[in-house]
N, C-alpha and C positions, 0 to 999 in steps of 0.2 A: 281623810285626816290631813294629809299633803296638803292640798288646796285649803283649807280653813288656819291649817299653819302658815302661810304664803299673807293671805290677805287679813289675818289676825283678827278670824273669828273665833272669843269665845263660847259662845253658841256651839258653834260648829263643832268647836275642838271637843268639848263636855261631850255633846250627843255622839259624834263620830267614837269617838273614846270607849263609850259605855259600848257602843252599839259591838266596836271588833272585842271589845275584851268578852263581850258574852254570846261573840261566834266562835270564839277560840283561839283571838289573836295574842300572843305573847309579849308581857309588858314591856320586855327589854327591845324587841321591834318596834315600839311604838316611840318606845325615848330615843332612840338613836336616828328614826325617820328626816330629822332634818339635816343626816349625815349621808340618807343613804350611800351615795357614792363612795363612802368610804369604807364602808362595809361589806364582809360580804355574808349579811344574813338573810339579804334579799334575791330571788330567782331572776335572772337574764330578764324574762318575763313581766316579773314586778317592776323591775327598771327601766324595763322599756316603755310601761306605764307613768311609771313616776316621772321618769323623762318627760313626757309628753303632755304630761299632767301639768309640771312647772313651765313647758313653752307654753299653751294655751292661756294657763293663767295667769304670767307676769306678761308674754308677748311685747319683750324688752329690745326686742329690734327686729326691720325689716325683714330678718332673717331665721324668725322665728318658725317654727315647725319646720324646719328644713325640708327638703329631699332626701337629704344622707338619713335622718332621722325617721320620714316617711318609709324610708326602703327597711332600715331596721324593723320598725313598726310591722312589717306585714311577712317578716320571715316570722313571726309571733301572733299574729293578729289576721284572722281573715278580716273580710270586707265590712261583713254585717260586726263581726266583734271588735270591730276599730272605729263605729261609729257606735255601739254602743257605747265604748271606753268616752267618745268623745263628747257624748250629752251630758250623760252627768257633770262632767264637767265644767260645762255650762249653767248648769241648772245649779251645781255647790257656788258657784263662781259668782252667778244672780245672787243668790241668799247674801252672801258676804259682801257685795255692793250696795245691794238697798236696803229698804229702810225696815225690814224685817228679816230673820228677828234679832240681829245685832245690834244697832245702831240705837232701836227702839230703848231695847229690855238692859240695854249698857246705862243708856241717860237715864233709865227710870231708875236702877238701882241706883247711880252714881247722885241723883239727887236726896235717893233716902239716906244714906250712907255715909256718916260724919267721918267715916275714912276716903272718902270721895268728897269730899266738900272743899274742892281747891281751883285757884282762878282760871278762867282759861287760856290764860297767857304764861303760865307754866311750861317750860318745856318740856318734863316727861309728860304733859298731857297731850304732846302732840300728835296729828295724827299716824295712828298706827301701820297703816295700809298703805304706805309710800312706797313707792314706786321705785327700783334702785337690780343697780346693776349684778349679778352674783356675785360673790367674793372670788379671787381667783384659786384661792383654794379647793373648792367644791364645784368649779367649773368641769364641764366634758372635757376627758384629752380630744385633741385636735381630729383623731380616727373614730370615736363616735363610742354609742352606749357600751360596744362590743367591748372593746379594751379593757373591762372594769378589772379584771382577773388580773391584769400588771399592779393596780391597784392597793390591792386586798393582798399583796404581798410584804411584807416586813423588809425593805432598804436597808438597814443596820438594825442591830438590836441595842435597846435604850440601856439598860441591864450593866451595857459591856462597857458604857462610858459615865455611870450612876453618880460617880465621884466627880466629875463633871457639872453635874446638874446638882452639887450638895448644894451652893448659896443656894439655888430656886427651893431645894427641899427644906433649909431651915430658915427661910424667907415666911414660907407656907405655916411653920410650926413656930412661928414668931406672932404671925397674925393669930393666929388659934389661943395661944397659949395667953396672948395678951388678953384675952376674955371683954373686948370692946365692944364687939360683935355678936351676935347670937350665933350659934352653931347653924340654927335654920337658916338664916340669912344669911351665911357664907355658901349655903349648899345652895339656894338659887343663883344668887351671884354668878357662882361658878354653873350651876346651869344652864344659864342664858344665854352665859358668853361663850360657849362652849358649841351651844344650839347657833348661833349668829354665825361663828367660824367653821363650823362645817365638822368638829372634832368627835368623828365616832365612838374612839376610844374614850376620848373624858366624856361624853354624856352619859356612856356603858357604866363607866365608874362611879359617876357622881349622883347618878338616877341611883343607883345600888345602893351608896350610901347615905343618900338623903334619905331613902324610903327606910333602911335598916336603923337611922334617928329616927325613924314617927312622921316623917313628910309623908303627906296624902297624895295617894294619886293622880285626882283631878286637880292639883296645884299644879304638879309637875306637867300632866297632859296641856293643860292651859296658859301656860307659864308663855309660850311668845308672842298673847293675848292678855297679856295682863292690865294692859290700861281697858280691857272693855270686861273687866271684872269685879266685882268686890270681894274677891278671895284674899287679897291680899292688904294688908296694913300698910297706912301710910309712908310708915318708917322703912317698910321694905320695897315700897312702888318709887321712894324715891331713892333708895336703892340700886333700883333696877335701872333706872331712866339714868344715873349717872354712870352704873356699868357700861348702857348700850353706848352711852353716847362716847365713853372713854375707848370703846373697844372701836366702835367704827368711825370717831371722826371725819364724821360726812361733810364736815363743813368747818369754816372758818370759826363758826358760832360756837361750834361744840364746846360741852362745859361751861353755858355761858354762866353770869355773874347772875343772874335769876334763879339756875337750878342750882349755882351754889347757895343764894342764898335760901335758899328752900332746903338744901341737905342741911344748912348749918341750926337750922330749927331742930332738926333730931340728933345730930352727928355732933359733939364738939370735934373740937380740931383733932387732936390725938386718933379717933375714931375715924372721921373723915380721910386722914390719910392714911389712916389700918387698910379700909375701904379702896384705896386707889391702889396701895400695895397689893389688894387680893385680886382685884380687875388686872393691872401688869403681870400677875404671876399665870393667873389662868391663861391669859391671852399667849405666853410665852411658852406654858407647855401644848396648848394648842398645836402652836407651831411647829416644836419641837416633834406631839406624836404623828402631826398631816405629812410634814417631812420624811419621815419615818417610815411611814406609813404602818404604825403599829396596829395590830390587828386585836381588834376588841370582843368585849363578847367573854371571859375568862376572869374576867376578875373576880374578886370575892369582897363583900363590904371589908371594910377598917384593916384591908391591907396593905395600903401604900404607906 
């Protein structure tokens, strides 16, 4: 699942999905996966995997699979079980590069698919599978996979400074309430960006409450795959594509005058900046619970 989340395959993501949910993997492990490190629902063990899983497959600098990481790796991993972990990886890694069955079974849908029928100089159709540095949020501390348990600790509690945080909360119940927006499409929104920053805590919560609205599963599993799907409706892929781009300003470009003029096909203005309001809010309690480091995993839908 790790690796086809990484290289943004939906192929991957759909069959890996189906395959843990009916070995007995737990849904709410599977939505918070692009946070692991902020959690702690995963075993020493698991993370030294997933670790190892995201060096091999982004292999984002000379530095990649370290030593310090090697030496972790093998208080957990014999010789033969360390090169087992290491093929598949290889082998997931091939699939999501070439030309099966991603890339294929994307373009064949995207050409039947009047929700897919858009130019390719679009920016959210850009390519998915970009290459980019981790956030520093979700970065290893500097002492290596061990440390996680300083982590998975609560720094302050959010609770004790709530009044504090009221504009964010009736910021949040201004967008809602103003009814621009679909209920679905705020609970991806908030998904995505949640999944991009690393936010254990809001993915725990908003996978909750997406699902306890009627949101499907394999939306949510697929969801930081979604230009190589037709799961999703025009209105909401472009959507997404100005979430991502609002959240991670990779570039000068971002937000450029093309993807607005493409939101402004489905968005009037009113709605359009409902839309950036809900991108700045999530982005901000992100921040707020990585800071925090509020410990997830507890919540209950339509409680906040």
């Amino acid at each position: 699942m790790r690796a086809p989340q990484i290289n943004g395959c939906a192929y991957g993501l759909d069959r890996h999905s189906k395959d843990a949910r009916a070995a007995g993997e737990t849904e709410q492990r599977l939505h918070v996966l692009p946070a692991w490190r902020e959690t702690s629902m995963f075993s020493e063990r698991e993370r030294i995997a997933l670790a190892w899983t995201e060096e091999l497959t982004e292999l984002a600098s000379p530095e990649a699979v370290s030593d310090a990481l090697y030496e972790q790796a093998r208080q957990h991993f014999g010789d033969a079980a360390l090169v087992d972990l290491i093929l598949p990886i290889g082998v997931i890694n091939s699939f999501a590069g070439s030309t099966w069955p991603c890339a294929p079974s994307a373009a064949a849908t995207r050409s039947a698919s009047t929700a897919e029928r858009q130019s390719d100089d679009w920016p959210g159709r850009r390519q998915s599978r970009k290459t980019r540095l981790p956030r520093p949020c979700i970065e290893w501390p500097a002492s290596g996979p061990s440390s996680h348990q300083e982590s998975t600790m609560s720094r302050f509690a959010i609770q004790r400074h709530y009044k504090s945080m009221m504009p964010l909360v009736e910021l949040g119940k201004q967008i809602h309430g103003a009814g621009r927006l679909e209920p679905a499409l705020i609970d991806l929104v908030l998904m995505r960006c949640s999944q991009i920053n690393g936010c254990a805590y809001c993915l725990d919560m908003h996978s909750k409450d997406a699902r306890a609205a009627g949101e499907t599963e394999q939306r949510l599993y697929v969801l930081p795959a979604w230009r190589e799907t037709t799961l999703f409706s025009e209105r909401e892929r472009i959507a997404l594509a100005w979430a991502e781009e609002l959240t991670e300003l990779a570039s000068h470009e971002a937000v450029s005058d093309a993807l607005y003029e493409q939101a402004r096909q489905h968005y009037d203005e009113d709605a359009l900046v409902d839309l950036t309001l809900l991108v700045v809010t999530i982005n901000s309690w992100n921040r707020i619970n990585i800071a925090a480091r509020t410990i997830g995993g507890s919540y209950k839908p339509g409680s906040h």
